[in-house]
C-alpha positions in Angstrom: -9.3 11.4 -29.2 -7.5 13.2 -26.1 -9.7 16.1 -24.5 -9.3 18.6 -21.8 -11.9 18.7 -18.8 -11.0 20.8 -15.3 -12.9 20.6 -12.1 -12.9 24.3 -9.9 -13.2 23.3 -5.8 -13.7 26.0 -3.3 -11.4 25.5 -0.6 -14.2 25.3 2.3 -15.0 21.8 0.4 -11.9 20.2 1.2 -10.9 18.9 4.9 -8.0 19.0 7.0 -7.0 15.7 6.1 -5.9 16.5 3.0 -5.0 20.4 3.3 -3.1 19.8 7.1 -4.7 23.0 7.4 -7.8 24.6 8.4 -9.7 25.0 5.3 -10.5 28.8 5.8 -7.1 30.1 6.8 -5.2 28.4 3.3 -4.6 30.0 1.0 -5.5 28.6 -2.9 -1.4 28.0 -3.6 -1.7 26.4 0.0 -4.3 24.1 -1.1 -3.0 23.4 -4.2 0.4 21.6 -2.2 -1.9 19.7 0.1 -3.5 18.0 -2.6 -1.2 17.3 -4.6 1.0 15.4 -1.5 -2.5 14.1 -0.3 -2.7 12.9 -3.8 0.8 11.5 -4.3 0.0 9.6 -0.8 -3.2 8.4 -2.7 -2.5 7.6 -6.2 0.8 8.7 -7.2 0.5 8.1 -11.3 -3.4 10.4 -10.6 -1.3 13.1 -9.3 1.3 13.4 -11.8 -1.8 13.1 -14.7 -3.3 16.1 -13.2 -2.5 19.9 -13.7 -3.8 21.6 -10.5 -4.1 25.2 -10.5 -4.6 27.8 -7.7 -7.6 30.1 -8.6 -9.7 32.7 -6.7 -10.6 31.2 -3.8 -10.8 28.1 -5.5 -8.3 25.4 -6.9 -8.4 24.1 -10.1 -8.2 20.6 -11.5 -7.1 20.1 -15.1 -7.6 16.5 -16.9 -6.2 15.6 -20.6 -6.4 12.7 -22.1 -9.2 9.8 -23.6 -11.4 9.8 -20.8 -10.6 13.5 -18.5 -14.0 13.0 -16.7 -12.8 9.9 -15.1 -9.7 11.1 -13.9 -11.6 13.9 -12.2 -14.3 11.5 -10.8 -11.6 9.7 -9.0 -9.9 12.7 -7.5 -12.9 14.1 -6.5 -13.9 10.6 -5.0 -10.4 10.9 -2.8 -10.7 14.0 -1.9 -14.0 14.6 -1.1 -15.9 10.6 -0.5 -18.9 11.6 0.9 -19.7 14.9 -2.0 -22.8 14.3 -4.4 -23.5 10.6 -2.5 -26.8 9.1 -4.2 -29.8 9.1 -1.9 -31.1 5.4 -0.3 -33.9 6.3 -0.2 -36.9 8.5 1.2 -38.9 8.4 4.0 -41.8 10.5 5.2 -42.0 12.0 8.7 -43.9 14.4 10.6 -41.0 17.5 10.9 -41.9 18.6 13.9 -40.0 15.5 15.7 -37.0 16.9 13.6 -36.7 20.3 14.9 -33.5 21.3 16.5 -33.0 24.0 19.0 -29.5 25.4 18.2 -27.5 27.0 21.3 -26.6 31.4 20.6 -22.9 30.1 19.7 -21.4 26.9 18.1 -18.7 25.8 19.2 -15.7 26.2 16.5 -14.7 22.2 15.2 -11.9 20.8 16.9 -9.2 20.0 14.2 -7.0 17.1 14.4 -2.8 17.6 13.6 -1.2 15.4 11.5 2.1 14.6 13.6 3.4 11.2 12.4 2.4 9.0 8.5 4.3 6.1 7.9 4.1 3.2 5.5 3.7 -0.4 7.6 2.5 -3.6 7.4 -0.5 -4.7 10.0 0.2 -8.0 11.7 -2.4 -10.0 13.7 -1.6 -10.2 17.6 -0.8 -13.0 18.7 -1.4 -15.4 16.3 -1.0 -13.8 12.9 -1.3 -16.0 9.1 0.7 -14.7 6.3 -2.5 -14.1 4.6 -3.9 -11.8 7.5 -0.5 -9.8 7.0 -1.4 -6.2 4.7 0.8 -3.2 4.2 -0.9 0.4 4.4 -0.8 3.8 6.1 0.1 4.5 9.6 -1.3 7.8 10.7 -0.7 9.5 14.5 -2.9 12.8 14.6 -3.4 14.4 18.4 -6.6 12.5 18.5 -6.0 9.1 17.9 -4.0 6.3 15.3 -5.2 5.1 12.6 -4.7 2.4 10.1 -5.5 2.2 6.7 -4.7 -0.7 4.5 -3.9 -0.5 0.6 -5.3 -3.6 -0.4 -7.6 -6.4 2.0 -9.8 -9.1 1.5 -13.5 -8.1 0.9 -16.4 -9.5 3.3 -19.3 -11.8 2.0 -22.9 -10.0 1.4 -23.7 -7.4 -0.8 -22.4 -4.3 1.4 -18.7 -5.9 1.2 -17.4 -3.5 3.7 -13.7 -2.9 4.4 -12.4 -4.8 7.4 -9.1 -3.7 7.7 -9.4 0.0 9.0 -8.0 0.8 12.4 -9.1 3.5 14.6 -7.6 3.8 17.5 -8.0 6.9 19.7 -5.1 8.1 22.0 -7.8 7.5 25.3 -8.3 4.0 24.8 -4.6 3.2 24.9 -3.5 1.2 27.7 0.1 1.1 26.6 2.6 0.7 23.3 6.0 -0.5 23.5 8.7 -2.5 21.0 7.7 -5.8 20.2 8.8 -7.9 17.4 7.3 -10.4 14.7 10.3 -12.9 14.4 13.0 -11.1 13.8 11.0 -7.7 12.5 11.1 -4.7 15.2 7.4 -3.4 15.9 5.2 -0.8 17.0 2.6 -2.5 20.0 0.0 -0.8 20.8 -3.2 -2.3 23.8 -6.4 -0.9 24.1 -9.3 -2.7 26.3 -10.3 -4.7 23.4 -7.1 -5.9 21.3 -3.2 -5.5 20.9 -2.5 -4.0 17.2 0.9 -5.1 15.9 2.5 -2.5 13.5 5.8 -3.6 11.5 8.1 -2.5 8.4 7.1 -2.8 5.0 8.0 -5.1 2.6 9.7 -2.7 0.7 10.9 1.3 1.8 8.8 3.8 0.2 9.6 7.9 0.0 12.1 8.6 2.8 9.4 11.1 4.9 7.1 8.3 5.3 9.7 5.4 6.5 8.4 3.8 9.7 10.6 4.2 12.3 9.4 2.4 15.7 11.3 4.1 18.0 10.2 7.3 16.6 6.5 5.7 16.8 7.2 5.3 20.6 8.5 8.6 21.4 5.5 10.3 19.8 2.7 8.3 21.4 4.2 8.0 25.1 4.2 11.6 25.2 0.8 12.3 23.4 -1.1 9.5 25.8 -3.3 10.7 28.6 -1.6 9.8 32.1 -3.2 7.2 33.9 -3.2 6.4 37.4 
């Protein structure tokens, strides 16, 4: 039988990411748009399941259907991963080797601008195997790139870590310029440690998140630190 289950999140909750905004300038109707695209980026059938609400100073969640509570449990695991994690363990320590002397004023956090998202497919420099290839997010902020892929293969062991997120920030590039897989313009990008290779997609998606190379360029060259 269908039921109805709603989740209320105070915007300080939420980050940047997924406002691109600073959490206690939005407003609720603000917040309510970012997560909803955020969302749509995420898990685009999750997003059009949910009603979401602006409250006061809060935003509002609203699930229908068999099972509300797990539609809720995912949103809240995409929008806020690291909320309500379970404990590993506990330790006992003396506190005194804990305590913390905190300066008069902290400094405000610096937050990163979203400037560029595109969808792309990751592949291997300079050797790369068509099972290596994956297709996922390409994100420029003013900080750094990063690369997150929608599906990859899992690791052996029991933590079975993801191995194919890239983050690459803006000091530790060398260069980037327009390279090519065949026949298939890309986005090249050298740090000290490795060349990433950034390409189309296999198929288009939404037209504000088309990956345009030269576009790529433009932005990074003129976001990069000089160098001597």
């Amino acid at each position: 039988m269908a039921s109805t289950e709603e989740m209320r999140l105070r915007l300080a909750v939420l980050s940047f990411r997924v406002l691109q905004a600073d959490p206690r300038l939005a407003t609720p109707q603000e917040a309510v748009e970012g997560i909803k695209a955020f969302l749509k980026r995420k898990r685009a059938g999750l997003a059009e399941a949910l009603e979401i609400l602006a409250g006061e100073g809060e935003v509002i969640l609203r699930a229908t259907g068999e099972v509300p509570h797990e539609m809720l449990r995912e949103a809240r695991e995409l929008l806020m991963p690291d909320w309500e994690r379970e404990p590993a363990g506990e330790i006992e320590v003396d506190p005194d080797e804990f305590a913390i002397e905190l300066p008069d004023e902290l400094e405000e956090p610096m937050l990163e601008r979203e400037v560029l998202r595109s969808r792309a497919r990751y592949f291997p420099h300079p050797v790369c195997e068509w099972f290596e290839i994956t297709t996922g997010e390409l994100v420029l902020t003013d900080a750094r790139v990063t690369y997150e892929p929608e599906w990859v293969m899992m690791q052996d062991g029991a933590e079975a870590e993801r191995s194919g997120l890239h983050v690459i920030p803006l000091g530790h590039v060398i260069k980037c310029w327009r390279g090519d897989w065949w026949d298939l313009p890309c986005l090249m990008i050298q740090t000290p440690e490795r060349t990433y290779r950034y390409g189309w997609p296999a198929q288009r998606g939404e037209l504000e998140t088309i990956f345009d190379v030269d576009e790529w360029l433009v932005q990074l060259r003129s976001m990069l630190p000089e160098r001597d």
